[in-house]
Every structure is written in structure tokens, then in C-alpha cells.
N, C-alpha and C positions, 0 to 999 in steps of 0.2 A: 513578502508580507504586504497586506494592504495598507493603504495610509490608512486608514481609522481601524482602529483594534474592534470597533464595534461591529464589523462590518459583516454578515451573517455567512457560513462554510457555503450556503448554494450559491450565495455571490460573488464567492472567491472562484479565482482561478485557479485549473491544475495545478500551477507554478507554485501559485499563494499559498494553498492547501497542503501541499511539498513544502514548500518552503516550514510552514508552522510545526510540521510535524517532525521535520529536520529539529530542528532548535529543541523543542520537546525531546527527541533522541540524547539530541548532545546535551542536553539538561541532567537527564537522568544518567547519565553514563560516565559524569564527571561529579556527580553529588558523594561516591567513595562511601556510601551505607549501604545497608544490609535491604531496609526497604525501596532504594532507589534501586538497587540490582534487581531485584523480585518484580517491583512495577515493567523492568524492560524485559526479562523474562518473556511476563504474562503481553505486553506489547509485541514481541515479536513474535510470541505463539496467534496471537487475534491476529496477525499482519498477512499471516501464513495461512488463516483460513480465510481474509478477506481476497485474499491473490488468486483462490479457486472462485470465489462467487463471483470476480470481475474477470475473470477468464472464461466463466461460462457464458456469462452477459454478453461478452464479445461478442462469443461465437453464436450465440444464438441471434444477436442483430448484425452480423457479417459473417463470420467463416472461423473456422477452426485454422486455416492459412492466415488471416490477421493475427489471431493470439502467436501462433509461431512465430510470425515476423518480429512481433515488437517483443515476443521474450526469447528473440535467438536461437530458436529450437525449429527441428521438424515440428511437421502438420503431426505426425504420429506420435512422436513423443508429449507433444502440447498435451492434445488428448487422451493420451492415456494418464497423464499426470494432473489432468484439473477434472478429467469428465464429467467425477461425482463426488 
């Protein structure tokens, strides 16, 4: 997290932005309600389609072998799983 809570998400670091979204997880996942369950649901379905749009971004400013890399998978399998 950064030192000033004000500090705006494009000025944050990867780290920081993980970090927030961390705590937010464990937030909701210890709250033990019907609506806290439902908010992390619908977060992990959005998480799931954000994971294809920055795996295409990847690949389109480096390679479908980077996405591979850092999600541990074949070049082949990367792609057939985020393509579209």
C-alpha cells in the first residue's frame, strides 16, 4: 500500500495495486454474509475476464511466449485460452 491512502491507482505500483486488492479480497471473505460472499463471486468472475484482456495486451505488445512465461503455460495453450 502506498503511504498516502490518497494516492491515485496510476501512481501506484503493481505491488501497491496487488497489495489493495489483496486486503479488499481478505475483507470480503471474512465478512461471514450473504452480501460479502456475492460481492467476491462477482470479483472473481470480473478478475477472470480481466486476465484475458491483459493477456491479449501482452501479446499484442510482445508475444504470446511472454503471456506463457509468466502464466506457466505453453505458447499454445496461453492462446488458445485468452485469444478472444
Amino acid at each position: 500500500m502506498p503511504a498516502d491512502p490518497d494516492t491515485s491507482l496510476t501512481a501506484m505500483s503493481e505491488d501497491e495495486l496487488a497489495a489493495l486488492i489483496y486486503r479488499g479480497i481478505d475483507e470480503l471473505s471474512t465478512r461471514g454474509n450473504r452480501e460479502a460472499f456475492g460481492e467476491l463471486l462477482r470479483v472473481v468472475s470480473y478478475a477472470g475476464e480481466k486476465v484475458g484482456v491483459a493477456a491479449r495486451l501482452l501479446a499484442t505488445s510482445n508475444s504470446w511466449a511472454q503471456v506463457a512465461e509468466v502464466s506457466g503455460t505453453s505458447k499454445q495453450a496461453a492462446w488458445e485460452r485468452w485469444r478472444s
